[in-house]
N, C-alpha and C positions, 0 to 999 in steps of 0.2 A: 238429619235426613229421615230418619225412624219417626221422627213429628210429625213433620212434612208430609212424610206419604198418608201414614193414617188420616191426615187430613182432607189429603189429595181425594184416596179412598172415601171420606164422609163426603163432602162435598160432589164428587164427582161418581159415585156410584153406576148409576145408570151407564157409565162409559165400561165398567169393569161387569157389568150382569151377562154379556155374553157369554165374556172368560169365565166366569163364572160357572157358569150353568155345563158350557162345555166340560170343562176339569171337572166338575161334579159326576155328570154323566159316563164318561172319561172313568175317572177311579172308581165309581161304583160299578160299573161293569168291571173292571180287573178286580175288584173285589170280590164280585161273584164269579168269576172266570177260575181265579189262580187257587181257592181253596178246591172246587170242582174239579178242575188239573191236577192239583194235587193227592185228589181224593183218587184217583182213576188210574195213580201211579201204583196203584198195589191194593191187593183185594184185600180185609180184613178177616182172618178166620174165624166163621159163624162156628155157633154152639150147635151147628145141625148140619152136617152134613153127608153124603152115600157112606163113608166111614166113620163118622164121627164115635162108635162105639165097639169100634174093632182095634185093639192094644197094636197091631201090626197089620199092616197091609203089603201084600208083594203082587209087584206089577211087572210086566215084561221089561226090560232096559234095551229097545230096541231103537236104539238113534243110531244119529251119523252126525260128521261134524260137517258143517258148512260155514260159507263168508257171506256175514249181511252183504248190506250196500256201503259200511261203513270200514270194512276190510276186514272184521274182527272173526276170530273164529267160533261159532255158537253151536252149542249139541242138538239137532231139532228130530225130536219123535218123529217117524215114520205118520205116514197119514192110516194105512191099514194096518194093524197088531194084528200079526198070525196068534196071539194069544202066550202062555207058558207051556214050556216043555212037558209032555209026561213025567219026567225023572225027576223034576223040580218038583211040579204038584205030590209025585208022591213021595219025595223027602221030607217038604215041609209039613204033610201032613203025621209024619210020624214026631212028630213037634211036640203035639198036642192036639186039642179040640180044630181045626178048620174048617171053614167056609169057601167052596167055590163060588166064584159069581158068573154068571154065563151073562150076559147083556145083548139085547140088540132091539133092532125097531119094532114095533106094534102100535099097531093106532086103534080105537076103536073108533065106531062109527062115529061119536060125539067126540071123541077124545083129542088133543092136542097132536099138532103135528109133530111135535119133539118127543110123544110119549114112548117109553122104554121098556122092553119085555124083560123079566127077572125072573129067578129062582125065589120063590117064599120064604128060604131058609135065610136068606143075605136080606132080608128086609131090617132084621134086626142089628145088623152092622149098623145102619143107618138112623136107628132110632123108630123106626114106623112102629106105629101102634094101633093095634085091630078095632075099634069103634062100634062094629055088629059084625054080625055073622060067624063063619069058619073058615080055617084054612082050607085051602085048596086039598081032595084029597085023591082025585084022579084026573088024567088028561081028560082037556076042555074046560078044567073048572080054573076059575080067576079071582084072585083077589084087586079092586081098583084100587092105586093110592089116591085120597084126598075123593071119593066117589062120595054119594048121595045114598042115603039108607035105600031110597026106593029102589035102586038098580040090584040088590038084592033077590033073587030069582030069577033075575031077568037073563034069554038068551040074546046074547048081541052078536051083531057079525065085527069080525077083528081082523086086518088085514098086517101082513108081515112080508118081509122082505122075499120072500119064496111062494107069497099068495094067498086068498083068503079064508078064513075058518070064521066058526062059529064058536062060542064062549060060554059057558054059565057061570055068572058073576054069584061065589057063598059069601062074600065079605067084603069088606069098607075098612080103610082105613082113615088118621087123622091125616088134613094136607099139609104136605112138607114145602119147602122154601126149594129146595135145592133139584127136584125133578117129579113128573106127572111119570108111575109108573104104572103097570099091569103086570102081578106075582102067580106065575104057573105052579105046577108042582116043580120041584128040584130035576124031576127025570125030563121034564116034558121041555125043559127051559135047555136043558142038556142037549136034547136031540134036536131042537131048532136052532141053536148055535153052541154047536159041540166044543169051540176056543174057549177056556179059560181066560177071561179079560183080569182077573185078580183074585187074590185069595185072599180072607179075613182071616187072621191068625191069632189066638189069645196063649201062645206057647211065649219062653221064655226068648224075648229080643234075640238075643246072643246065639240061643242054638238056632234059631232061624236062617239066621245070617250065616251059618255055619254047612247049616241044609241046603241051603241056593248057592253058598257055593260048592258044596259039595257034587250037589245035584247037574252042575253043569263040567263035574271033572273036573275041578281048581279053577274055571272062568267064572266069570260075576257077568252075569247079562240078565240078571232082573235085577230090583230095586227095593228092597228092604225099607220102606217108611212108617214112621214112629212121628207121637207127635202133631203139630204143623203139618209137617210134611205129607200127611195123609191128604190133606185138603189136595192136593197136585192131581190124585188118582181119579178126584170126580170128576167128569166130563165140561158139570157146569162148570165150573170151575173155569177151565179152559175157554169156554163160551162168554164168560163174564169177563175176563182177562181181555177177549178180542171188542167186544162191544165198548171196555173204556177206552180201547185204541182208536176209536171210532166219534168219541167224545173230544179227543184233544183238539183236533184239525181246527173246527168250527169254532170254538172256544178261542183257541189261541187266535187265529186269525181276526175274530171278531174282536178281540183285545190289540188288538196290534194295528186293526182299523182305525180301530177308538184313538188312542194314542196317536195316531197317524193324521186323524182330523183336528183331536182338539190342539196338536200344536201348528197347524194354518190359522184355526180358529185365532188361538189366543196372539199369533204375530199378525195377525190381521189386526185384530183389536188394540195390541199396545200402537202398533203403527199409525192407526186412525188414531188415534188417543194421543201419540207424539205430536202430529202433524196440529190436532188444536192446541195444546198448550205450548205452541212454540214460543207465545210471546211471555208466556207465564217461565217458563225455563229460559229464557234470557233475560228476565228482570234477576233470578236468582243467579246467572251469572253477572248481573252487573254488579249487584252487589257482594260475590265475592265468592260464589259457589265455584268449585274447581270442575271441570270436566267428568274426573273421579267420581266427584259427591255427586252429578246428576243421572252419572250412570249407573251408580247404588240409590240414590231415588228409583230408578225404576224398577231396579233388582228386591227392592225393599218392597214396592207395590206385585211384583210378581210373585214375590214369598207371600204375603199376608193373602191374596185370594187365591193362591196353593193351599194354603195352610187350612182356611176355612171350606173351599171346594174339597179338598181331601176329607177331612171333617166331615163333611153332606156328603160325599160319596162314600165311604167306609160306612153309615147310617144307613145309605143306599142299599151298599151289598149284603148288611147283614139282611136287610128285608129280601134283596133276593135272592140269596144262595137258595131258598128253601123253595122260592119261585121256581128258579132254573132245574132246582132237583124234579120237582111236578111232572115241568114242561120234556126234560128227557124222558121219564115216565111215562107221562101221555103217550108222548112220540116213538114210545117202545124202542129209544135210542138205549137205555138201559134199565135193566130190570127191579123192580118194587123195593129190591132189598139194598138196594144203592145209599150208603150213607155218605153226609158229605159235612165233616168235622169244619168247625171254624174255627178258626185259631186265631191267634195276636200276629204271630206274623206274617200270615196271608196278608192283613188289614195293613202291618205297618209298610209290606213291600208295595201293596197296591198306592199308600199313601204316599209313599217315596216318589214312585213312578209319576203322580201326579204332579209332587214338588222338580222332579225334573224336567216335566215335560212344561210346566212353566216357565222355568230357567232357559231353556231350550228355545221356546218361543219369543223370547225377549231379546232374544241374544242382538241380534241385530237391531231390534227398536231402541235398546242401552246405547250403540254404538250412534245412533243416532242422535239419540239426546245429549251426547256428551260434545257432537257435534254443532251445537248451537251456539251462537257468539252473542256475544252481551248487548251488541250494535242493535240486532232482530229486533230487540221488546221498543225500538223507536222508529224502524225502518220496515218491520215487515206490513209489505201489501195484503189487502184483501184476494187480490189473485195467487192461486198458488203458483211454487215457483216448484219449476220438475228436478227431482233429484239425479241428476248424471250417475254418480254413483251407482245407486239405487235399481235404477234402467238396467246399467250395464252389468249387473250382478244379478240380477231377473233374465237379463237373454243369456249370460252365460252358466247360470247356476239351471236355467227349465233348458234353456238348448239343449246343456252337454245330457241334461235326464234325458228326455224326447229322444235326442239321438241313440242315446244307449238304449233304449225302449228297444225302437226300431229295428236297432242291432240285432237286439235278443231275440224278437222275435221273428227276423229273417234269418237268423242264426236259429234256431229250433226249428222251423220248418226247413230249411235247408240240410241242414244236418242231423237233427234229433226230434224228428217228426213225433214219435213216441211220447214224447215230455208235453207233447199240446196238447194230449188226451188226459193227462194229468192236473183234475183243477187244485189240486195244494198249490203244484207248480207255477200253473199259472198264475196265481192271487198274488206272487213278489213281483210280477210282472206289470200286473195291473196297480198295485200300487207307484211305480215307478212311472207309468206313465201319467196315473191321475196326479201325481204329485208333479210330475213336467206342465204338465197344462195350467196345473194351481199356480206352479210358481210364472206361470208366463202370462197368466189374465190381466198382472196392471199393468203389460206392455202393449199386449195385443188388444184389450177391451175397445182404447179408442178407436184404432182404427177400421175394427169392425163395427162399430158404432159408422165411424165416415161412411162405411159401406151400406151399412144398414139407411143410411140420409141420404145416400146419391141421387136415388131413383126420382124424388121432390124435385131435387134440383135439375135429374134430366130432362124430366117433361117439362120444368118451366121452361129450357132453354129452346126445348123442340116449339114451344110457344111465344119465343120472342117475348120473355117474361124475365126480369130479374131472379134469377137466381136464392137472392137470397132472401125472396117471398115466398120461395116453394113450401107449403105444405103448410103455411099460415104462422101465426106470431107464437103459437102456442108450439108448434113442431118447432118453429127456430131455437125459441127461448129452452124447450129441452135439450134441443141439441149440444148449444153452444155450453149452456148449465154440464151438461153428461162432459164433454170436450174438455174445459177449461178446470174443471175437480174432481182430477185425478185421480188423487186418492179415494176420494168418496167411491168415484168409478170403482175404481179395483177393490176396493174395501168391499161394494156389494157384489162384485161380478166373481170373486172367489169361492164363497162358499157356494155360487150356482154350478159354479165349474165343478168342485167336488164330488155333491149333490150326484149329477146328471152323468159324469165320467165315471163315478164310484158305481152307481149301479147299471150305466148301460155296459162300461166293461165286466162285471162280472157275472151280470144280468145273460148278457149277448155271448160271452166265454164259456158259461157253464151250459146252454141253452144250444151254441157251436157244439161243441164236445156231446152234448144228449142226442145232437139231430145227426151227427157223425156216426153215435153207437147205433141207431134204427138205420141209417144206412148200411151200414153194415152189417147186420142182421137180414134185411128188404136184399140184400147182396147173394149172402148167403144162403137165403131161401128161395133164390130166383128160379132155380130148378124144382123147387118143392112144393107139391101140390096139397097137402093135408100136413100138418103137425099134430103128435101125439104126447099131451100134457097133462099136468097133474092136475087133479082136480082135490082141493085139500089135504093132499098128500105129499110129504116132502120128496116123493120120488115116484117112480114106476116099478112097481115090482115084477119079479119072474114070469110071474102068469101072463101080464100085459104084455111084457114081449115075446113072449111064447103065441099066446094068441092072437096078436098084431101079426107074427111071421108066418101063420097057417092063412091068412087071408091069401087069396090067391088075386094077382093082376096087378101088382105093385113093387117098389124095390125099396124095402123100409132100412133109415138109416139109425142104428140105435148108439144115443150118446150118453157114455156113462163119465162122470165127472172124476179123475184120479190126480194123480200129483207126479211129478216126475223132476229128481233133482239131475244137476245139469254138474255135469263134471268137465273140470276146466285144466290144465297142467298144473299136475302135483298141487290139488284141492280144487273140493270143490265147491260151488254153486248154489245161492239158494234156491229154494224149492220153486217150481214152474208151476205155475197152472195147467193143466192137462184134460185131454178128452179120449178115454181108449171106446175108440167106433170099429163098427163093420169093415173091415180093409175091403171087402169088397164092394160094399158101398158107396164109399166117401166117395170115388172120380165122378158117380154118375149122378149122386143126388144133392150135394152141397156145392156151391160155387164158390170154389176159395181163389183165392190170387196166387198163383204159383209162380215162383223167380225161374225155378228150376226144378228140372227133375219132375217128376210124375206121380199123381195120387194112387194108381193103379197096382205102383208096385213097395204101396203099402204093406206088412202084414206080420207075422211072429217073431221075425228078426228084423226088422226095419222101425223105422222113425220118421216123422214131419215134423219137420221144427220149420220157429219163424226165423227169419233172418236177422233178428237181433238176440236171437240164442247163443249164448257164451262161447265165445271162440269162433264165433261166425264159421259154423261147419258146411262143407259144400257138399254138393251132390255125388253120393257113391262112396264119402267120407263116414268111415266108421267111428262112432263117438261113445262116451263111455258115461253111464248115466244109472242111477239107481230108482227103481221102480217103489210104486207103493209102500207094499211090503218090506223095503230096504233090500230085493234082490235086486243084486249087480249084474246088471247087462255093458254088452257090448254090443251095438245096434247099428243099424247101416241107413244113412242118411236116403233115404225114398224121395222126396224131397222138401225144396226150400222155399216159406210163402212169405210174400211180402207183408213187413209187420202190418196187420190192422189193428184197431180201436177194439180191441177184447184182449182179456182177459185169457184168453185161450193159448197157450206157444209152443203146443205141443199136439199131434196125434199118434196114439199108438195103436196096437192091433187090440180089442175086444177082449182077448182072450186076458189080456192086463188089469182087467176092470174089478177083478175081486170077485167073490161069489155072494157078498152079504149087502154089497154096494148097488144103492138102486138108480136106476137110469134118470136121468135129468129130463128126457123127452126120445120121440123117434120122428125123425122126418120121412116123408112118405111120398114116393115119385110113382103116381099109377102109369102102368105099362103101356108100349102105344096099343090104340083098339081098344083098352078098356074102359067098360059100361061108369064112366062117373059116380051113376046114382046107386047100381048095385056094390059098386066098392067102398063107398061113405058108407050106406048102409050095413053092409058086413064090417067096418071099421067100428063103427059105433057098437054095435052088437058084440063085437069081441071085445069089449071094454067096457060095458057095462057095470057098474056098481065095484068096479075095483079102483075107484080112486082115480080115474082117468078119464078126459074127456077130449074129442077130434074137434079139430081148430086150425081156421086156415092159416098161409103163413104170413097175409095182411093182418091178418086179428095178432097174431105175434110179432109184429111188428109196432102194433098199435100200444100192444099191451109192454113192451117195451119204454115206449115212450112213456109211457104213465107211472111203469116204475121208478126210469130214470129223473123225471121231473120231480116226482115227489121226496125221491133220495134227496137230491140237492138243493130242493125247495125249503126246506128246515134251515140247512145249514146259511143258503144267501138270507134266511130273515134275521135267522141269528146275528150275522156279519153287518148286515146293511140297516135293521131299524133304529138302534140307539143313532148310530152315525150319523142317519141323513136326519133324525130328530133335533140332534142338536145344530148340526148346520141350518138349518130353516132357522135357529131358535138366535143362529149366529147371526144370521140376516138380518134377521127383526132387529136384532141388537145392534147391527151398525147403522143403521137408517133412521132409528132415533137418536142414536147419539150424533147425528149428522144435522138433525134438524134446529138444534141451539146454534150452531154456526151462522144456519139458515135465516134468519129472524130478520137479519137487515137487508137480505135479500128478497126475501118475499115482501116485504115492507118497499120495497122501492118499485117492483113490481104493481103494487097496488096505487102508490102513487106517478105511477107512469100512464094511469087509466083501465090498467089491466081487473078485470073485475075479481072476485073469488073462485067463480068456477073454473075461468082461464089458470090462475095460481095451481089454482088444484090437479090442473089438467097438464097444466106444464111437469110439475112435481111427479104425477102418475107417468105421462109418459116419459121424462129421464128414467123414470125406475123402472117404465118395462123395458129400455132400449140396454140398460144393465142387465137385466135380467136375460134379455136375446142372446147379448154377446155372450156371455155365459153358459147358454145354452151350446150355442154353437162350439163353442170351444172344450165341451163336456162333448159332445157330440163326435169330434175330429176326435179327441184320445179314444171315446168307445168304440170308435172304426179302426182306430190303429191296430187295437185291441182284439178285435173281431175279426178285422182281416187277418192279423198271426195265424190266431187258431184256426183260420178257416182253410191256412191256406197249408200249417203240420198235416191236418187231421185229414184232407185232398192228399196227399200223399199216403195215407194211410189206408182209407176207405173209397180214395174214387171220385169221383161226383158225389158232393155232399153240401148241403145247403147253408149258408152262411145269415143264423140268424143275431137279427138286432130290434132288441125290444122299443120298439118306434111307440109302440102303445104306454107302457110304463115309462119310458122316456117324456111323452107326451105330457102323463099325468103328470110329473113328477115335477114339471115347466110348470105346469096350472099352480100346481101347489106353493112354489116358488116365487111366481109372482103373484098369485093373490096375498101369500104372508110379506112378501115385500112391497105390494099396493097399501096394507092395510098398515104398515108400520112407520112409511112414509107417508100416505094423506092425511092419517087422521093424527097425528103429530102436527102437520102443518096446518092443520085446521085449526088448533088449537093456538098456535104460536097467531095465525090471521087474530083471530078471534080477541086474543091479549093485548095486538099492536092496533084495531079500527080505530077510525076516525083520528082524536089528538094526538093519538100516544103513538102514531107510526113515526111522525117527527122527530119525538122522543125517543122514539128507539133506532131512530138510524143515526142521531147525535149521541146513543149511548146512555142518554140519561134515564131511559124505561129496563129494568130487570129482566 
């Protein structure tokens, strides 16, 4: 049988270049995917980083335990460090030589929004190395890291988390990997953030260890790290850690699409592939082949274009592991110093993946071929005959998916609205459904085909017209051609299905969930007349809201961003996203959704939570929760808001917000009577040149939408271009392999009077009425799909617009059918072209090649 196929394969090629191409495409993406995955599971320790030359670093050990999602229990740092004790710092300093490091925000006017304020003396933990000039030697003078000689004498304005100063830059240093700082004197770096964030210690390990605990009275609450372990104290660090958690999603998913098309692809192809050689696989059982043997014939032919597609694919990925590393780079998805190791067995899992996903797609064309009887190779018709079987395992293999579809996602919006705001969540959903429509296109294509032909036939009948004249010789002869070959049908109407469901649902899903969040934001700000935002600055410093709140004629809402874990019976909760506001603010200037309870009696002992906050606490219920800092409150529920489409599950009172933490924005309600144009203008003027700019709340609404599309804009090209690549490429590839069947068809055609253009025109149109139904049928899953989400995230946000990409769906039909016009005519032109004049005889008696 091992002959046979390799035979099969020479001769018959063109029928396996779909599978082919698919699986290639297919493994070289999990090629480039899974060493990327891999790479992003753990940061490598760089030869440079904030500690890299301090023998010991002690940092605060100020956790708490909490329960992922997965039940387990995990230690997670506080979000705000009050910094190390006095008694610690001054144990360990009697050690030996130490280093305080004071850190916090500064930007200069050019400088990076992530730039960092330091002590000069900690520069040298790090490696920094001075390039011109001198240290710093009184307050106002700065050292840049990674700066330009020119900025040397230069005074620049520097803004900080408490408001702006002025700078004189004595020196430069070289640029580092690991952070963009700005080095004051040791005093000056003290008195703008007097917490000790760590200390660099060149004393002997052991006594250290001995001084911190000594220093806390026999408790260990900081962290003694050596080693490795220092790398944990850099902030990047931490930052790098989250950005590759942000890598996996689209990666994995986009590998899991892959895999998900090319095995329709490839049971499409052996199916079409079975269905011609039926009479070639009954001469082999007449002569003595077992059922066994034909169904390792085809197992044999699924291995060998496994084998050589894995082969092209693994050649694939090593070309683009180094592409995809670029593309995240570009995309500032992760940062410059991203490495990503290729190994052997990235290559050999990816190649694996591809040998199953073959086997896998065969599975049922095997069981089919072993079905064929020896009688066929002298009885089978030139019409095909329809597989019962086959039907009945297509309605109830795509039914029982569709229906579970359906389930899920009236089951989410019914009960776990929250999850539809979630597009990870959603893409198992959307797979499940495109994969019901896939598997129900060779049941459903005809019919909707009949539907697509009625109209011909109504109006002739409205005409006292034969029926079966409607729409000319050329409409019939497609018709009855699309009707009567079946396979062929479903063989091209699959991959359109894929195509058009694969991206209108995720398309229309992701696109639902983006027009949800600016609803609710446009919600949110319905009361709000001006917003106050940053203007290249990662925040609003002190000054801005100090001088926002001396404006007079308005009720400004100030939101600073915190974390608030959630405590549940006897453990707790992971960390919450949070906003501690104006408690006096919040009733009057944000429009939230409240279940219960009232915004007004927000304030130093109280809490808003959303109503899918742990333990579903109700109003007046006192709950027990740890703040920022890791202080433990016990807080009195204010009240309960119906979950929305954010990020947000928490309010607490201002006075929570920290003192070093800068405000994310101020919403701003002018009073009634007040002058418009003199309170813009006093808004604007008090915010001048500190990083902040007034902005209505349609313009943040807008500027909303632009982030969100562009967030998720990356990830759907990632997921959807190789896939709908290769499907197009899967088309092409069943409609030539359709047209050697064709030969004696078209040939009788021309001998019935029909001329070439009619041939051609009949051939075009079966293949656009494949292509419709296709359409259609991609179209019904992208609305199934659409309507879920449309209808969780209405529960969520309200009135919210339920969008579906009719445009790209559009194009996507054009694309579609013009590479299935072009694969079908001009194949059949070719075949017209070999049978003219004598040789059509010849080849409808078989004796023309």
């Amino acid at each position: 049988m091992l002959t046979v196929a390799l035979s099969t394969l020479r001769v018959r090629w063109v029928s396996f270049a779909g599978t082919f191409v698919a699986l290639a495409f297919g493994v070289g993406l999990m090629a480039t995917a899974i060493p990327v995955i891999a790479a992003t599971g753990g940061v490598a320790t760089p030869a440079q980083h904030r500690y890299a030359k301090a023998p010991v670093v002690v940092v605060p050990n100020t956790t708490i335990d909490v329960v992922n999602d997965s039940g387990q229990v995990e230690s997670t740092a506080i979000a705000q460090q009050p910094g190390l004790p006095a008694a610690v710092v001054k144990a360990v300093g009697a050690t030996g030589k130490v280093i305080a490091d004071h850190s916090f925000y500064d930007q200069l006017a050019t400088g990076a929004k992530d730039q960092a304020g330091r002590g000069w003396s900690i520069a040298a933990a790090g490696g920094y190395r001075l390039t011109a000039g001198h240290a710093p030697a009184r307050d106002g003078e700065v050292i840049v890291g990674g700066g330009a000689r020119s900025l040397i004498g230069r005074t620049l304005p520097l803004t900080t988390s408490t408001g702006p100063m002025t700078v004189t830059v004595t020196g430069v240093t070289a640029k580092v990997p690991f952070e963009d700082a700005v080095f004051f004197t040791d005093a000056q770096a003290a008195r703008l953030s007097p917490a000790v964030d760590a200390l660099a210690a060149y004393g002997s390990p052991a006594e250290i260890r001995q001084a911190v605990k000594d220093g806390f009275g026999g408790t260990s609450h900081a962290l003694v790290l050596t080693g490795d372990a220092r790398l944990t104290a850099d902030p990047h660090h931490a930052e790098l850690l989250a950005l590759m958690d942000s890598v996996d999603t689209p990666l994995g998913l986009a590998a899991g699409v892959a895999g998900f098309v090319a095995v329709f692809v490839v049971a499409g192809t052996f199916a079409l592939s079975i269905a011609q050689r039926r009479r070639e696989l009954a001469l082999l059982r007449l002569v003595g082949s077992t059922r066994r043997q034909l169904r390792t014939l085809i197992y044999f032919e699924a291995v060998m274009v496994g084998v050589l597609a894995s082969t092209a694919g693994c050649a694939m990925g090593l070309a683009g592991v180094p592409l995809c590393r670029a593309w995240l780079i570009d995309h500032h998805i992760v940062t410059a110093d991203f490495a990503v190791p290729v190994t052997s067995w990235a290559l050999l899992a990816a190649a694996g993946i591809g040998m199953v996903t073959a086997l896998i797609g065969v599975l049922v064309s095997s069981h089919r071929a072993g079905r064929v009887n020896p009688g066929e190779a002298l009885q089978e018709a030139s019409v095909e005959r329809r597989p019962r079987g086959g039907h009945i395992f297509r309605w109830m293999a795509g039914g029982l998916a569709l229906a579970a579809g359906i389930v899920a996602v009236t089951g989410t919006a019914a009960v776990q609205p929250e999850a539809g705001a979630n597009a990870a969540a959603s893409a198992s959903l959307v797979l499940v459904i495109v994969g019901a429509c896939a598997t129900l296109a060779g049941v459903l294509a005809a019919p909707l085909i009949r539907l697509f032909t009625a109209l011909p036939g109504l109006l002739a009948a409205r005409r006292d017209r034969d029926a079966a004249d409607a729409g000319g010789a050329v409409w019939t002869t497609a018709r009855q051609s699309a009707l009567t070959a079946f396979r062929r049908t479903s063989a091209t109407t699959t991959p359109v299905v894929i195509i058009v469901s694969l991206a209108g649902c995720l398309l229309g899903t992701i696109g639902t969930i983006n027009a949800a969040q600016v609803s609710g934001v446009r919600q949110q700000l319905s009361r709000t007349d001006y917003v106050i935002q940053p203007a290249g600055t990662p925040g609003l410093s002190r000054t801005v809201v100090q001088r926002v709140r001396s404006v007079t004629g308005i009720t400004p809402l100030v939101t600073t961003p915190t974390t608030v874990f959630a405590s549940r019976p006897l453990k707790p909760a992971l960390a919450r996203h949070a906003a501690a506001v104006d408690s006096t603010a919040l009733g009057t200037v944000a429009d939230l959704r409240v279940s219960s309870g009232s915004l007004s009696h927000l304030g130093p002992d109280s809490i808003v939570v959303s109503d899918i906050w742990p333990g579903s606490p109700k109003t007046g219920q006192r709950i027990k929760v740890w703040l920022a800092d890791g202080t433990r409150k016990n807080l009195k529920v204010a009240a309960v808001l119906a979950a929305g489409n954010t990020d947000v599950r928490a309010y607490v009172d201002s006075s929570y917000g920290g003192t070093t933490t800068l405000a994310s924005r101020i919403d701003v309600r002018l009073a009634p009577g007040a002058d418009r144009a003199k309170t813009v203008a006093a808004l604007r003027t008090a915010v001048h040149g500190l990083g902040a700019r007034v902005t209505t709340a349609e313009q943040v609404a807008a500027a909303a939408t632009d982030a969100n599309e562009e967030s998720s804009r990356n990830g759907i090209l990632m997921i959807l271009g190789l896939s709908i690549l290769y499907a197009v490429i899967a088309l092409a590839n069943t409609l030539v392999m359709t047209i050697s069947d064709r030969r004696r068809e078209l040939a009788m055609l021309r001998l019935a009077g029909a001329t070439t253009g009619q041939v051609l025109g009949a051939v075009a149109v079966e293949t656009l009425m494949c292509v419709g139904a296709g359409a259609v049928l991609g179209a019904l899953g992208s609305a199934i799909s659409v309507t879920g989400s449309w209808a969780a995230l209405r529960q969520l946000v309200g009135p919210t617009p339920a969008v579906v990409p009719w445009s790209t769906i559009g194009e996507l039909v054009a694309v579609c059918a013009a590479a299935a016009l072009v694969a079908a005519v001009a194949p059949a032109l070719m075949a017209l072209r070999r049978g003219a004049g004598r040789n059509i005889l010849a080849d409808i008696s078989g004796e023309a090649g």
